[in-house]
C-alpha positions as CSV (number, residue, x, y, z in Angstrom):
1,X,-54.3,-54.9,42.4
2,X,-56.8,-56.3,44.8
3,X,-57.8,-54.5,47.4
4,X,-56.1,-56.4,49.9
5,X,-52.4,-55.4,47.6
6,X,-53.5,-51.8,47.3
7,X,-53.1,-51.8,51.1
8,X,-50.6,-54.0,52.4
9,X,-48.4,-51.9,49.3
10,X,-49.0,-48.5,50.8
11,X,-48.6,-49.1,53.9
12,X,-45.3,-50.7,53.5
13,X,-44.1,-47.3,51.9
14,X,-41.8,-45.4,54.0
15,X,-42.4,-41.6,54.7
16,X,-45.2,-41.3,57.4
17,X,-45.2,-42.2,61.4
18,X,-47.9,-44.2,61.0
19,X,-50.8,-44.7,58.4
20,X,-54.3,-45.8,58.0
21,X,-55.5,-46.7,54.0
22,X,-58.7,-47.5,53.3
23,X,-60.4,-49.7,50.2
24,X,-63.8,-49.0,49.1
25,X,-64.6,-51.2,46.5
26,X,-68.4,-50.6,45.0
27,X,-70.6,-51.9,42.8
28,X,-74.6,-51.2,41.6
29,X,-77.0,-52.6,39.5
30,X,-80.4,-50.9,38.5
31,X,-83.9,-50.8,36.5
32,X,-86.2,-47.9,36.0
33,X,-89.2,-47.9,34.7
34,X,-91.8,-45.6,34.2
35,X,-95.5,-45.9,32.6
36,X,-95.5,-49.7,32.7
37,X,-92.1,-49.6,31.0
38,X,-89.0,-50.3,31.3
39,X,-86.9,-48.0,30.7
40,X,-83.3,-48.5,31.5
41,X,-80.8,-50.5,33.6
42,X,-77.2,-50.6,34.0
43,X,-74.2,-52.1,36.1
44,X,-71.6,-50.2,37.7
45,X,-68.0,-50.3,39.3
46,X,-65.9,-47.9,41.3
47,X,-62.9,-48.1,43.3
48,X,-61.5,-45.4,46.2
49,X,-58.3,-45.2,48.2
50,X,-57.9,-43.1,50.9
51,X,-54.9,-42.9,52.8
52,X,-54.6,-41.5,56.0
53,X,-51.3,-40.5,56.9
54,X,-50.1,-39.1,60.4
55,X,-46.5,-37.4,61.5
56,X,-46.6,-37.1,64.8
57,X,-49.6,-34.8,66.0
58,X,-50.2,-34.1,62.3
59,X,-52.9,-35.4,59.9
60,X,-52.6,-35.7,56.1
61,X,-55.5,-37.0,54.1
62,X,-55.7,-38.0,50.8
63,X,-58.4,-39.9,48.8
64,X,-58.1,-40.7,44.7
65,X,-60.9,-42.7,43.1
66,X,-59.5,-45.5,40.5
67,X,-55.5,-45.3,41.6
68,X,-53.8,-47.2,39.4
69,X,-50.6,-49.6,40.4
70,X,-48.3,-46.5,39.2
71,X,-49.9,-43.5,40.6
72,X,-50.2,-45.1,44.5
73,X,-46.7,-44.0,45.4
74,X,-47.7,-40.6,44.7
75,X,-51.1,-41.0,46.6
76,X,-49.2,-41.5,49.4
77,X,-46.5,-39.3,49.1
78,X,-49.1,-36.4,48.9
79,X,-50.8,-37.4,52.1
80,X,-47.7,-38.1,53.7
81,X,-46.5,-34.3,53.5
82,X,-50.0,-33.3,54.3
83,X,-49.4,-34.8,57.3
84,X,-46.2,-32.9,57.8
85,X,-47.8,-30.0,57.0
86,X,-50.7,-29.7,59.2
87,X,-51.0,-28.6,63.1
88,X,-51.0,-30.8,65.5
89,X,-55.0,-32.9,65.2
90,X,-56.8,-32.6,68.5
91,X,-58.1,-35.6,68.5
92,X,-54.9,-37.8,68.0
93,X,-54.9,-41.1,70.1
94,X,-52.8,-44.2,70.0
95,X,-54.4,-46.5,66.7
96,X,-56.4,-49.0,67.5
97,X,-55.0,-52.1,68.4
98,X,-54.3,-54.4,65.6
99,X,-55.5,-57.9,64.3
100,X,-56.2,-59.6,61.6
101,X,-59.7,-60.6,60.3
102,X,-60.6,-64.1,59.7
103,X,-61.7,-63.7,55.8
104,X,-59.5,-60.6,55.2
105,X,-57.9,-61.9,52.1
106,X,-61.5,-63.1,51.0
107,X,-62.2,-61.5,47.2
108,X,-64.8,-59.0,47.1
109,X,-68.2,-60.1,45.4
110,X,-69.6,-57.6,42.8
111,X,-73.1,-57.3,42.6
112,X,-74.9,-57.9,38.8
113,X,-78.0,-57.2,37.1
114,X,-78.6,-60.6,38.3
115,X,-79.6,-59.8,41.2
116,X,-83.2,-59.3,39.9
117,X,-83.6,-62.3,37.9
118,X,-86.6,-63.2,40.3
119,X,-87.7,-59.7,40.9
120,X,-87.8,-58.5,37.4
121,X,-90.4,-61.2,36.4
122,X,-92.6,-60.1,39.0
123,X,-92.3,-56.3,38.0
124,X,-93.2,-57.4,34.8
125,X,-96.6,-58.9,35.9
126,X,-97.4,-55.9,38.1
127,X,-96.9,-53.6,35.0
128,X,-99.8,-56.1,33.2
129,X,-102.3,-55.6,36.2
130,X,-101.5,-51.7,36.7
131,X,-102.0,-51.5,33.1
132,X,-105.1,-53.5,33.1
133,X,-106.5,-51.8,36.1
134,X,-105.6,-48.3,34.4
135,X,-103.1,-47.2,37.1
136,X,-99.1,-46.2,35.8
137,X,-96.4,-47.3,37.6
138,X,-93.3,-45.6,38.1
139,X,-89.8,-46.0,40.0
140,X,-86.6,-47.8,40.3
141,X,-84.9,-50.7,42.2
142,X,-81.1,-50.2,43.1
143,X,-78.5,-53.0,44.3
144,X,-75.1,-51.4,45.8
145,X,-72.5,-53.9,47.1
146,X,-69.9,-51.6,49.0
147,X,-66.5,-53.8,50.5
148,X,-64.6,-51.5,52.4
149,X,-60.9,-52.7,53.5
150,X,-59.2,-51.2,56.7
151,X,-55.5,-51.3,57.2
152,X,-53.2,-50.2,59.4
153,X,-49.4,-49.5,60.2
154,X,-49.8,-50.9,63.7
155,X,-51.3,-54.6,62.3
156,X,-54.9,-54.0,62.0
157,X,-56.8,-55.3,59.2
158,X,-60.2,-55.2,58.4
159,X,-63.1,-55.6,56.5
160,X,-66.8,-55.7,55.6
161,X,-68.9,-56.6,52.6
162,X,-72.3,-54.3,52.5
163,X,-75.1,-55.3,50.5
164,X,-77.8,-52.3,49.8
165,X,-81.2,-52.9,48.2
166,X,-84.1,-50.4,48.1
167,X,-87.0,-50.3,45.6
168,X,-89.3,-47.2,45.6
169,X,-92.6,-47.5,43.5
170,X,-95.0,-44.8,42.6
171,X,-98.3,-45.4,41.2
172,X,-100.6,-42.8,39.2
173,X,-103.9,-42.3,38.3
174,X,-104.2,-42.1,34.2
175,X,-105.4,-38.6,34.4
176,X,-102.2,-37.9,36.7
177,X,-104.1,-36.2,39.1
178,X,-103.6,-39.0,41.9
179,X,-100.5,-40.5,43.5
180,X,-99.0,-43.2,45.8
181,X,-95.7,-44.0,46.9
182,X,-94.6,-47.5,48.4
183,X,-90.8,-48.0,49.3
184,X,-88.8,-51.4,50.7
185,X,-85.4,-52.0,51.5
186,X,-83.7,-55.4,50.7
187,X,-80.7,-57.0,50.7
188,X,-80.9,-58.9,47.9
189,X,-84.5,-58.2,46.0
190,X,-85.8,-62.2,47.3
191,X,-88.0,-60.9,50.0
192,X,-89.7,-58.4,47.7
193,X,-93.3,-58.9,47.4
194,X,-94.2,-56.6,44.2
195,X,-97.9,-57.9,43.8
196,X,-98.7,-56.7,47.6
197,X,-97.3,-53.4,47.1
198,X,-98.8,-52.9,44.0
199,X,-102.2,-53.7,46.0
200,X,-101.3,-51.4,48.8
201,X,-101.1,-48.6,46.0
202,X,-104.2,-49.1,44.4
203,X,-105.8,-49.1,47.5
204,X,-105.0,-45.8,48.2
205,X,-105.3,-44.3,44.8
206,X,-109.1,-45.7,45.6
207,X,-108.9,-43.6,48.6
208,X,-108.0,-40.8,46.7
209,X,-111.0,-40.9,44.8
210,X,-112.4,-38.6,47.4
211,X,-111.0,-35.4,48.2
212,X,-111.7,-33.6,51.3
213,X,-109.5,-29.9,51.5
214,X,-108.8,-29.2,55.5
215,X,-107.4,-26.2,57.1
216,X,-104.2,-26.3,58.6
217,X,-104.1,-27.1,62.6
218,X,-103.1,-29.4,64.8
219,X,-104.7,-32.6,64.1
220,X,-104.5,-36.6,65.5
221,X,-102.0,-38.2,63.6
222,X,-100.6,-41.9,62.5
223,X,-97.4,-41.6,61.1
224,X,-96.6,-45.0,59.5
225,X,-92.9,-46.6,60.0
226,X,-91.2,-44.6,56.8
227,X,-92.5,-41.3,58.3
228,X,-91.4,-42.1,61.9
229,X,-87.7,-43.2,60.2
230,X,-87.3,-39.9,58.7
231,X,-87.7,-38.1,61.6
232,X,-85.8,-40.4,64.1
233,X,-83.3,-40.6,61.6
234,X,-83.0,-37.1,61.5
235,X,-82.7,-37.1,65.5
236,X,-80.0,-39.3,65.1
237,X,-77.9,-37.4,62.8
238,X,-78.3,-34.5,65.5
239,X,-77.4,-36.5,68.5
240,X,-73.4,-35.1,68.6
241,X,-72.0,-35.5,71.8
242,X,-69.4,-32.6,71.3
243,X,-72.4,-30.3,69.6
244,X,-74.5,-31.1,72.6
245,X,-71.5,-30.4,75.4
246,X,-71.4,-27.3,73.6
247,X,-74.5,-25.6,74.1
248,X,-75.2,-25.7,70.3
249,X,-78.9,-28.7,70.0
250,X,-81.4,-29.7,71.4
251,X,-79.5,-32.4,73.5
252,X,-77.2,-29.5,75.4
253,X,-78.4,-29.3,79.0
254,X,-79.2,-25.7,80.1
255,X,-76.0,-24.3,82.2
256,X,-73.7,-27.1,81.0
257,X,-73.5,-30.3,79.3
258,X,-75.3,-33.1,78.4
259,X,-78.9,-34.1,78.6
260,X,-78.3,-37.9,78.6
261,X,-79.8,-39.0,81.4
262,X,-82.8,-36.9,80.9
263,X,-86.3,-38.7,80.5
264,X,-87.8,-37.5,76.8
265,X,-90.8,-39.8,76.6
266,X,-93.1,-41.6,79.2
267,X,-93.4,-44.2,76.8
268,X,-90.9,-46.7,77.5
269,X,-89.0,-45.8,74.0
270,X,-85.9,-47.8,73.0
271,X,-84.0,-46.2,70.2
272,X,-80.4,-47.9,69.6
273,X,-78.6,-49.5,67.0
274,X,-76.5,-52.6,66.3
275,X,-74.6,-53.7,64.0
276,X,-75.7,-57.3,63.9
277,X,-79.2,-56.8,64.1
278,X,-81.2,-59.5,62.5
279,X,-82.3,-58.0,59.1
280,X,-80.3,-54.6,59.1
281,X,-77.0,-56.2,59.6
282,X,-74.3,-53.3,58.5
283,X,-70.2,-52.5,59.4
284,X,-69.1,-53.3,62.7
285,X,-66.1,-51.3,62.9
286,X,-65.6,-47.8,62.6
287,X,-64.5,-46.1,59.4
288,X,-63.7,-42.4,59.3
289,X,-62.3,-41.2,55.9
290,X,-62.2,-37.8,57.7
291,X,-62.5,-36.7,61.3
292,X,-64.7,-34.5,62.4
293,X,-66.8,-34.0,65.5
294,X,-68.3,-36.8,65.2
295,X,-65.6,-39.0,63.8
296,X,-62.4,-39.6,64.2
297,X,-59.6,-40.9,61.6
298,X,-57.5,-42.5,65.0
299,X,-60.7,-44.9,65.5
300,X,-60.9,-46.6,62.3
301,X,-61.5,-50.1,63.0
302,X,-62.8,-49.5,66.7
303,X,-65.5,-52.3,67.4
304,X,-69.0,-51.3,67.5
305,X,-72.0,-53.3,69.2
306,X,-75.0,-52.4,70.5
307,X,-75.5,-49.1,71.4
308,X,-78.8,-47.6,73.4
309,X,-79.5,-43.7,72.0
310,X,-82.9,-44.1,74.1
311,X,-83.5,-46.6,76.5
312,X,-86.9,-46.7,78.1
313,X,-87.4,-42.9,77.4
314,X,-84.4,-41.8,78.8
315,X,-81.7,-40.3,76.5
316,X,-78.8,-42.9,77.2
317,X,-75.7,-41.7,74.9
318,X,-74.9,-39.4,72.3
319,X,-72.5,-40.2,69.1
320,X,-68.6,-40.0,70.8
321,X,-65.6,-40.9,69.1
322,X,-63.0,-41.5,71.9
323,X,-61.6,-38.1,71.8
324,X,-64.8,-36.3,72.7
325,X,-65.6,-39.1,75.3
326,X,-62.7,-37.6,77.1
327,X,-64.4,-34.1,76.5
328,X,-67.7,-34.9,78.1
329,X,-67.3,-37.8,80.7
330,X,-69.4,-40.4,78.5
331,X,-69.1,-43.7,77.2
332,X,-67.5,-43.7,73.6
333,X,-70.0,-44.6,71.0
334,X,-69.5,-43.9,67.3
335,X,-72.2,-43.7,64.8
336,X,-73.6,-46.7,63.7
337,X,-75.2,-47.4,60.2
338,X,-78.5,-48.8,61.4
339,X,-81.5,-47.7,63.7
340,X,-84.0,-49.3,65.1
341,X,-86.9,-48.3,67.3
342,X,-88.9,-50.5,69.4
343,X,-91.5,-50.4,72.3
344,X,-92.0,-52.8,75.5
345,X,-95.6,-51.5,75.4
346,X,-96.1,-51.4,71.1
347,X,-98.4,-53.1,69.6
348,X,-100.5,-53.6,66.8
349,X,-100.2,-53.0,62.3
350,X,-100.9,-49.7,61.0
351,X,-103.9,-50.9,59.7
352,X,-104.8,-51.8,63.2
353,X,-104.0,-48.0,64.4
354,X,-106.1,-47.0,61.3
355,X,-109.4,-49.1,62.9
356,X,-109.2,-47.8,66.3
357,X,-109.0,-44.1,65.0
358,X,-112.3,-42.1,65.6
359,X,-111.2,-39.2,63.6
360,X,-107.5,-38.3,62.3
361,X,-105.0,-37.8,59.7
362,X,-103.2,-40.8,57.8
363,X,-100.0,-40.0,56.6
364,X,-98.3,-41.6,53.7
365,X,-94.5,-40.1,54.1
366,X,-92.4,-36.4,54.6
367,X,-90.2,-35.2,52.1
368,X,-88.1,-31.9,52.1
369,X,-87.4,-31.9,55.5
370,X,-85.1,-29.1,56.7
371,X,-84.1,-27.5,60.1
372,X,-85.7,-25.0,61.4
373,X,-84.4,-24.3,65.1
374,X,-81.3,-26.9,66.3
375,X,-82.5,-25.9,69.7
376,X,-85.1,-27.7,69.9
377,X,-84.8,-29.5,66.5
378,X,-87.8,-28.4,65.1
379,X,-88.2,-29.4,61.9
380,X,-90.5,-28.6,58.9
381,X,-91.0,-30.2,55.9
382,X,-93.9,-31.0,53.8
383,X,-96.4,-34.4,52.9
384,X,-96.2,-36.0,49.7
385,X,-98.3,-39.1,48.0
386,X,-101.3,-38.9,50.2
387,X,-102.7,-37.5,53.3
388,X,-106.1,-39.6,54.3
389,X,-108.9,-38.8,56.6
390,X,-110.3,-41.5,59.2
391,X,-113.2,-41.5,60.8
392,X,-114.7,-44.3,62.5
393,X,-111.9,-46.6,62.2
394,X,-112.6,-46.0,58.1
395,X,-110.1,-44.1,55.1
396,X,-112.8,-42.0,53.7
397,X,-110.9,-39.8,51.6
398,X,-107.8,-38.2,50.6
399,X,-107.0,-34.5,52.0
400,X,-104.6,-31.6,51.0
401,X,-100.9,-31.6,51.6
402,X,-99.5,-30.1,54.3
403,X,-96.3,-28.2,55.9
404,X,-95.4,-29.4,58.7
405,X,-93.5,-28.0,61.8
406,X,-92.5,-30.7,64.5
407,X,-89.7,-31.9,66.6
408,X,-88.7,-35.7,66.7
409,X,-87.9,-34.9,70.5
410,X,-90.8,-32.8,71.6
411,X,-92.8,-35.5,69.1
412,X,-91.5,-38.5,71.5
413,X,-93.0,-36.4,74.5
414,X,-96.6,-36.8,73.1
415,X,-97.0,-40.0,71.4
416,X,-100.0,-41.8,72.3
417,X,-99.4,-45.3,70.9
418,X,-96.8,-47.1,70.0
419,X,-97.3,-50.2,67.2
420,X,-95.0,-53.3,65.9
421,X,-92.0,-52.5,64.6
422,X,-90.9,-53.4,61.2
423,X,-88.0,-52.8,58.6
424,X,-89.1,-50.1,56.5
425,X,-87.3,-47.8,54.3
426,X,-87.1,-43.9,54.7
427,X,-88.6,-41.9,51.9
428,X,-86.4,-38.4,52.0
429,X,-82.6,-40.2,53.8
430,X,-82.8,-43.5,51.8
431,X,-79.9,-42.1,49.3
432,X,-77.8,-42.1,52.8
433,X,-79.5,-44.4,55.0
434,X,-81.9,-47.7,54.6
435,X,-81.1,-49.7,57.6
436,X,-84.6,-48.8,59.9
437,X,-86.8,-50.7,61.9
438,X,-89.6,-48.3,62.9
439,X,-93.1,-48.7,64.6
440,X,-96.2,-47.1,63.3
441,X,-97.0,-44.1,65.8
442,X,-100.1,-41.2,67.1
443,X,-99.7,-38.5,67.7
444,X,-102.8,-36.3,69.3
445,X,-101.7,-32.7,68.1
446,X,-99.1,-33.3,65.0
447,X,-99.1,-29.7,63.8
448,X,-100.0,-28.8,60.1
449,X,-98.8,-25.2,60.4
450,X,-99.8,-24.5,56.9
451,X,-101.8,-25.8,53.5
452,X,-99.5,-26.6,50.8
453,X,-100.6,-26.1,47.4
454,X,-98.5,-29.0,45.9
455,X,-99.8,-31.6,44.4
């Protein structure tokens, strides 16, 4: 069955009050390669239903990967008593109101290994210089084309066709003792300059011919768009309206509620997301396989559009589905699968930041990032792939890694410049999230609370 069948036949079975299914039909195609090599590539399908079935108050989910024809009767059938099974669901609302999409009966477009027949060529001919130059290169570059399909018992039908490309490279010195890490997201591998990462790499293995151990302290910082999309990300998936109205992060006023409304930077910050951004296009409906306090299965297919998180500093909204918009006051925004950070006052490249530096840390990307304190979202985590010292607007040499203890929020009270935002790709969240446009940012004090001894 198409996915378009696979809905319109289980919603048409009788049992259940009303009923939400949802398609996700997937595909992938990849290379790796490591040494200047090669190694292996690959294709890849999968198929999911979920069906969502609801008795009056009651909720009954069930999701099967690969249901054939046969089984989906039974699918249903088990979500269907689930439903009658389970207590009443908080968070039960009327459906959303249905229509149908323009292109809903559309096929869905699988992604191939074809997708790199420009990009491979090139990767090929950065192999030959790293190779010549004496540097290894390794990583992978992943395609993912996700069509999800929303339907509903009360007429709504839906759709959205996601394309998902990221390539992470990593390049080594031949005596393994240096390395570099570059990282890009695409949509479809044509925008992907191999050469100029591949110099951007062997640049700062050059760099890293130098070595220059530093205590740890609190030291002037430029985090470069990946890092900054780590953290921001982070602050996004912590940005709970419910959690907050409960006392429980960093966004829970003291005495009662919410902090939206609060000023968190001077700089005129604007943090949002929207889903037809130019360049980081994603879903602009809401899908909840699940609900939970920050989604809700009654919203699937609720439109989403541009949403302000931060708007000139101030902390504007907080992730709502429409039940716990009725808990809080506030407007009802669901997540959205992009985020983008922007300036009125940034300006200027990285490398620019780099030249007007007198004397401060370069960072290359966090990894291992876990919380510490949801209070305050403090974070820690450590630096990977090169920490560089500037001095006089100059990279002089490459420094010991670092643990790190910082919060996005407190980080967003300090910063003291702002550059040009650009799409960029997170280094720890890209298996979850790709869609950033970050800037490059200082920070004065960034805190290196202790010396790591990983290499």
């Amino acid at each position: 069955m198409t996915p378009q069948e696979t809905v319109e036949r289980a919603l048409a079975l009788p049992g259940a009050d009303d009923r939400v299914v949802i398609v996700d039909e997937g595909s992938s195609a990849n290379l790796r390669f490591a040494g200047n090599t090669l190694t292996t590539n690959g294709v890849a399908r999968t198929a999911r239903l979920t069906v969502i079935s609801i008795s009056g108050a009651g909720v009954g989910v069930v999701s099967r990967s690969a249901v054939r024809p046969d089984q989906l009767a039974d699918v249903v059938a088990a979500a269907d008593q689930a439903a009658r099974d389970a207590q009443p669901s908080e968070d039960a609302r009327p459906l959303v109101e249905g229509f149908v999409q323009a292109d809903w009966e559309v096929p869905a477009e699988p992604t191939s290994i074809e997708v790199f027949s420009a990009f491979a060529p090139a990767l090929g001919e950065a192999f030959a210089t790293a190779e010549a130059s004496g540097r290894k290169l390794y990583g992978f570059a992943e395609h993912l084309v996700n069509s999800v399909f929303v339907g509903t018992s009360g007429g709504l039908r839906r759709r959205y066709d996601q394309p998902t490309g990221r390539l992470e490279l990593n390049a080594k010195s031949p005596d393994m003792t240096r390395s570099a890490w570059a990282g890009v997201a695409t949509k479809d591998f044509t925008d992907v300059d191999v050469a100029a990462l591949d110099g951007t790499l062997a640049r700062r293995l050059d760099w890293a011919k130098r070595r220059v151990d530093l205590p740890a302290g609190r030291y002037e910082t430029i985090l470069p768009p990946g890092a900054v999309s780590d953290l921001m990300i982070y602050l996004y998936w912590s940005a709970g309206a419910r959690d907050a109205a409960d006392g429980r992060t960093v966004f829970a006023k003291p005495g009662g509620g919410t902090r939206v409304g609060d000023q968190l930077s001077s700089t005129p910050i604007q943090l949002f997301s929207d889903p037809r951004h130019p360049g980081v296009e994603c879903v602009n409906f809401a899908v909840a396989h699940t609900s939970g306090r920050e989604q809700s299965v009654f919203d699937n297919g609720l439109p989403l559009d541009h949403t302000n998180w931060i708007s000139d500093g101030t902390l504007a909204n907080l992730v709502q589905t429409r039940h716990s918009a009725e808990l809080t006051g506030l407007n009802t925004t669901p997540q959205i699968d992009n985020l983008i950070m922007e300036s009125a006052t940034g300006s200027g490249t990285l490398e620019d930041m780099i030249a007007n530096t007198e004397r401060g840390l370069l960072l290359t990307c966090l990894w291992y990032i876990r919380e510490v304190d949801p209070q305050s979202l403090l974070l820690t985590g450590l630096t990977r792939d090169g920490v560089y010292l500037v001095e006089h607007g100059e990279v002089v040499g490459e420094v010991n890694n670092f643990r790190f203890n910082e919060s996005p929020v407190d980080l967003l009270g300090r910063l003291t410049q702002v550059g040009t935002s650009e799409q960029t790709l997170p280094r720890e969240w890209n298996d979850y999230f790709t869609r950033a446009i970050m800037p490059p940012i200082r920070v004065p004090d960034f805190n290196m609370s202790t010396v790591s001894q990983a290499n």
